[in-house]
OpenMM code with the backbone's topology and positions (N, CA, C; nanometers):
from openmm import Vec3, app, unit

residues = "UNK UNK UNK UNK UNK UNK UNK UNK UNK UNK UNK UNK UNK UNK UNK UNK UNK UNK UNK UNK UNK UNK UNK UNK UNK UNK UNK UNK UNK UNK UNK UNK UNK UNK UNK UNK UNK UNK UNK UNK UNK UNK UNK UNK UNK UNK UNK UNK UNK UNK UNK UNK UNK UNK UNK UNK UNK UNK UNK UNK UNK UNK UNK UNK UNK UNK UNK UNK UNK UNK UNK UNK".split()
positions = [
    Vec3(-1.4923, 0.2696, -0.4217),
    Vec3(-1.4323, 0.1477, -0.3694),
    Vec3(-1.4402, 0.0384, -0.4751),
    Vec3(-1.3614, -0.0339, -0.4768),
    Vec3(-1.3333, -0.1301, -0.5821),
    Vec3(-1.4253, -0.2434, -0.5430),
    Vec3(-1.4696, -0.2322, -0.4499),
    Vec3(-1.5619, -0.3655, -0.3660),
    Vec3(-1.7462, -0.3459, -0.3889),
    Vec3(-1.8002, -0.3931, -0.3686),
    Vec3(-1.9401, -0.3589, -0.4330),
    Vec3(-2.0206, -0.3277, -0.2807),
    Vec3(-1.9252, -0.4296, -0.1880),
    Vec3(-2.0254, -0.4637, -0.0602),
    Vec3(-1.9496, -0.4953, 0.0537),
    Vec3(-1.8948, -0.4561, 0.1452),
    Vec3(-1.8184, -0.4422, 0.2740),
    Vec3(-1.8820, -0.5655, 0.3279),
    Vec3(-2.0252, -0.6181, 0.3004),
    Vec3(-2.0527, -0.7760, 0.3428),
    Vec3(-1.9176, -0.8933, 0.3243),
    Vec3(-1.8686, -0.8595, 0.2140),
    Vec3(-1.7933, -0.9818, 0.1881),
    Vec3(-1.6443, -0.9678, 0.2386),
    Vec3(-1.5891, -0.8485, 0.3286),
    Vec3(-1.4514, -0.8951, 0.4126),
    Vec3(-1.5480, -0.9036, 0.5515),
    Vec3(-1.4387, -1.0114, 0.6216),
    Vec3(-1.4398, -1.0814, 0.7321),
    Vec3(-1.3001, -1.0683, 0.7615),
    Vec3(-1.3148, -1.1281, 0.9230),
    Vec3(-1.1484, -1.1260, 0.9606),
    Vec3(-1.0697, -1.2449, 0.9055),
    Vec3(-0.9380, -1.2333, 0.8708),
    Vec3(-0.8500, -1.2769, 0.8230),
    Vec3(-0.8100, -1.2880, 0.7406),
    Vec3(-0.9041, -1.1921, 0.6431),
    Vec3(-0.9225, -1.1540, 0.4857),
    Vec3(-0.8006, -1.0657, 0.4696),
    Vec3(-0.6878, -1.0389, 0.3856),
    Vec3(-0.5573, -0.9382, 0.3899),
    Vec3(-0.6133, -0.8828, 0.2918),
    Vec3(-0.6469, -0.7478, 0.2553),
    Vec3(-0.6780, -0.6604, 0.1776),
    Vec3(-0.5591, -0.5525, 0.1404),
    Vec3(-0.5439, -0.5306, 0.0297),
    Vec3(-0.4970, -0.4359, -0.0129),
    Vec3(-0.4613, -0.3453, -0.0808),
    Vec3(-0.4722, -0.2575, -0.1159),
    Vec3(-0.5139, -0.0910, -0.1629),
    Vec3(-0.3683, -0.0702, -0.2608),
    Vec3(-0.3664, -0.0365, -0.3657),
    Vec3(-0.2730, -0.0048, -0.4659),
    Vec3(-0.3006, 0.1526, -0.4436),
    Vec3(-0.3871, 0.2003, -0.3698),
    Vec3(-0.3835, 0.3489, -0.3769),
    Vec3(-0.2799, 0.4145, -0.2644),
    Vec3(-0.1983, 0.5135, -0.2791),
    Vec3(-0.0976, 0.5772, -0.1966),
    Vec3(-0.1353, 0.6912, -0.1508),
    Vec3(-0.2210, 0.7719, -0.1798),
    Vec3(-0.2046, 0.9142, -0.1419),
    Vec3(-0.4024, 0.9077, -0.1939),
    Vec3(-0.4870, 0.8969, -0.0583),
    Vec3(-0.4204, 0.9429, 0.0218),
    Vec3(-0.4173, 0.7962, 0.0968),
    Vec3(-0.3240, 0.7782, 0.2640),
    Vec3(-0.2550, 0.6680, 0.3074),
    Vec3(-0.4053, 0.6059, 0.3159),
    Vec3(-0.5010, 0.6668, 0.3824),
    Vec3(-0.6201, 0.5464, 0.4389),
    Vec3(-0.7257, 0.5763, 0.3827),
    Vec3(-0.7360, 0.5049, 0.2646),
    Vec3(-0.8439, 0.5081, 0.1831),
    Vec3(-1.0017, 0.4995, 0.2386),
    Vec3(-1.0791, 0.4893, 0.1640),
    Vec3(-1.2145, 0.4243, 0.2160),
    Vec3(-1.2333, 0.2944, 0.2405),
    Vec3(-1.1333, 0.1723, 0.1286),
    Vec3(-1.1189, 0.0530, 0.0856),
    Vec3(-1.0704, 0.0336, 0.2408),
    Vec3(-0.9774, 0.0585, 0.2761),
    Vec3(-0.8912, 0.0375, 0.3854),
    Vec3(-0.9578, 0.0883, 0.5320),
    Vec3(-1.0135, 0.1786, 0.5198),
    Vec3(-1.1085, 0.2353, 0.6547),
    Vec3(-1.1903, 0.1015, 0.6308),
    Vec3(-1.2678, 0.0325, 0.6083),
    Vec3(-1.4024, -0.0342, 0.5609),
    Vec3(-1.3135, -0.1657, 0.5869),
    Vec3(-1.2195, -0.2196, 0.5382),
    Vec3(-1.1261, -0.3457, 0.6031),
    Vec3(-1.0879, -0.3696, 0.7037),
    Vec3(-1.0192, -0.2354, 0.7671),
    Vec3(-0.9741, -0.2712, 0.8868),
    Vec3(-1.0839, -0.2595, 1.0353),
    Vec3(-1.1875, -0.1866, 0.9982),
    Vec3(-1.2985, -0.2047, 1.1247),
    Vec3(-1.4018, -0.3316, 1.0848),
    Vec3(-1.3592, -0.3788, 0.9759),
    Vec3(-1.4112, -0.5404, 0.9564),
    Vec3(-1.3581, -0.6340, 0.9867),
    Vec3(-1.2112, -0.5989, 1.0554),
    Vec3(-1.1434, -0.6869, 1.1624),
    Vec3(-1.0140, -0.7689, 1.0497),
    Vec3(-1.0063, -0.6779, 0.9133),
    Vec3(-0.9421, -0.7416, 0.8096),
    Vec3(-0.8026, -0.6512, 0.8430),
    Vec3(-0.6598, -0.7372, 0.7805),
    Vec3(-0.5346, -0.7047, 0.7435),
    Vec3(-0.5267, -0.5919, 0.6188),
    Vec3(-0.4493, -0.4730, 0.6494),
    Vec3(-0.5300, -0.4068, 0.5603),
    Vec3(-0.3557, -0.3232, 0.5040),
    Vec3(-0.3466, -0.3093, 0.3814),
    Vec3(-0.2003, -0.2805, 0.3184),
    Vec3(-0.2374, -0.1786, 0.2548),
    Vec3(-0.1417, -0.0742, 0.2437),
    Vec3(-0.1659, 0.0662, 0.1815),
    Vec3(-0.0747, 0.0365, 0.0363),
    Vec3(-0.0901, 0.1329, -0.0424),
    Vec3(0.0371, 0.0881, -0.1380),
    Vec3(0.1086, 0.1937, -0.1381),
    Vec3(0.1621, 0.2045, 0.0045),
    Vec3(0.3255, 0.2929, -0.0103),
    Vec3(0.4071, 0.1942, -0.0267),
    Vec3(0.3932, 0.0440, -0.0172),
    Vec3(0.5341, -0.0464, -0.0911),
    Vec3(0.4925, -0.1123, -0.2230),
    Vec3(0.4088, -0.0696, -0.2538),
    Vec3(0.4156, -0.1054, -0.3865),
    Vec3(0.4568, 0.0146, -0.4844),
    Vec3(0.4284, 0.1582, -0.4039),
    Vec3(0.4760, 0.2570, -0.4270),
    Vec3(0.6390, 0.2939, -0.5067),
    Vec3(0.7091, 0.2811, -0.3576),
    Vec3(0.8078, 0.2820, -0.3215),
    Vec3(0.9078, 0.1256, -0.4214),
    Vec3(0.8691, -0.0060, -0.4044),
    Vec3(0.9412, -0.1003, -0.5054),
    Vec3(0.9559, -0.0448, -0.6697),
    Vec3(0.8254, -0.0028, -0.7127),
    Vec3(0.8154, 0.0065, -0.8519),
    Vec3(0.9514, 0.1315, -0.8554),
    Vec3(0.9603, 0.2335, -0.7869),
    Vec3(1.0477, 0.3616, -0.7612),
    Vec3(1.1928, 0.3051, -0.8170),
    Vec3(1.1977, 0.1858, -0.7028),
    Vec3(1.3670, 0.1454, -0.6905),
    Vec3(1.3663, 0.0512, -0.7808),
    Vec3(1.2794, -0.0096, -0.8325),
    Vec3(1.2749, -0.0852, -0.9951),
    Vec3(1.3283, 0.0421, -1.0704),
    Vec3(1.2440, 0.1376, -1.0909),
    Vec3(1.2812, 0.2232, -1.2349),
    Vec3(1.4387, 0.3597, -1.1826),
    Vec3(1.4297, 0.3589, -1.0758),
    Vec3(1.5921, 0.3734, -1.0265),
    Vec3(1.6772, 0.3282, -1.0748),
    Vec3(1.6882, 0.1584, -1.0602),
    Vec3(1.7387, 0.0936, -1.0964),
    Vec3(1.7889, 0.1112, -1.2277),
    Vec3(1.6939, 0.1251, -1.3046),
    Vec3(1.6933, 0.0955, -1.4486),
    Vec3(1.7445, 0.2436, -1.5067),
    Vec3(1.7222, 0.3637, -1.4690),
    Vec3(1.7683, 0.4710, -1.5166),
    Vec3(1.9522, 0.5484, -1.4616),
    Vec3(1.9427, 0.4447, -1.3262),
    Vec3(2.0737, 0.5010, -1.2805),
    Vec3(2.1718, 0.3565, -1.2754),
    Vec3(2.1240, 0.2643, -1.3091),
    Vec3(2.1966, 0.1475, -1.2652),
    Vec3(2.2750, 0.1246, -1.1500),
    Vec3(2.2050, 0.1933, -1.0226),
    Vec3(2.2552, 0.1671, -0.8837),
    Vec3(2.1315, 0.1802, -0.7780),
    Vec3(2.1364, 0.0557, -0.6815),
    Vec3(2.0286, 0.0244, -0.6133),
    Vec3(1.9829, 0.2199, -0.5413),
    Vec3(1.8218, 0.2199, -0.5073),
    Vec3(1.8200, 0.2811, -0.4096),
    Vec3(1.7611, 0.2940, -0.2818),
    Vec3(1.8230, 0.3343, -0.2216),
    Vec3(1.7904, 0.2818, -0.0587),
    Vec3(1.6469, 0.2877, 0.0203),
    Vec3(1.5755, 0.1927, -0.0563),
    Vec3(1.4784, 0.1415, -0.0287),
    Vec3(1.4428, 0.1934, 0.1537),
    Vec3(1.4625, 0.1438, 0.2302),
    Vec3(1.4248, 0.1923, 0.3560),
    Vec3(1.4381, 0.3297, 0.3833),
    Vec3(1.5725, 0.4059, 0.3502),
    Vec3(1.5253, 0.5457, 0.3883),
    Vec3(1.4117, 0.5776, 0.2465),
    Vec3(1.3888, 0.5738, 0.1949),
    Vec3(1.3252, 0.6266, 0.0967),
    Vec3(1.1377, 0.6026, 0.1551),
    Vec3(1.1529, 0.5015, 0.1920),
    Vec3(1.0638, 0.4653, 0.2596),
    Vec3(0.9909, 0.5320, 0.3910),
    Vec3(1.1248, 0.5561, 0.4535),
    Vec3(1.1023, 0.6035, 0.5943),
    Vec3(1.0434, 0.7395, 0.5525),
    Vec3(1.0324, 0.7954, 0.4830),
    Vec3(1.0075, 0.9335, 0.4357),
    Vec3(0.8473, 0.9065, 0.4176),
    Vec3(0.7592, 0.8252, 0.4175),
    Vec3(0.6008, 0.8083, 0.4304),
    Vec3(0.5684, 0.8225, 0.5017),
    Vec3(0.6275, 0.7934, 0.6046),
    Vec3(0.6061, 0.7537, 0.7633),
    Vec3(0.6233, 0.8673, 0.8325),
    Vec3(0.7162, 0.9885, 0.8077),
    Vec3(0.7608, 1.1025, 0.8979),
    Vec3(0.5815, 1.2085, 0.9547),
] * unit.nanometer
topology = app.Topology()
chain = topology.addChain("A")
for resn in residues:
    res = topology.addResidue(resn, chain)
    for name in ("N", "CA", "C"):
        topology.addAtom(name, app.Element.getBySymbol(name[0]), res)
């Protein structure tokens, strides 16, 4: 865990995890029963994707289904 000490989230603290795989980290188990907002990084995942999409095909890509595919 990137954190030293689960003492220091409280609620209303938004935490969030650059790790994707797997979805519910330890970081994120340990936030959210500390009553904290807690973000996975399947969209940070998924943006950087349709950034370098972008850049190799020069046409957007469809961000939500691409997305929806984490979730199934």
């Amino acid at each position: 865990m990137p954190i030293s000490s689960v003492e220091i989230l409280r609620k209303g603290l938004i935490v969030t995890d650059t790790i994707y795989n797997p979805k519910k980290t330890k970081l994120l188990r340990e936030t959210k029963s500390a009553g904290c907002t807690a973000i996975d990084g399947v969209g940070m995942l998924v943006y950087q994707g349709a950034a370098a999409f972008k850049l190799f095909t020069g046409a957007d890509m469809p961000v939500d289904k691409v997305r929806s595919l984490f979730f199934n």
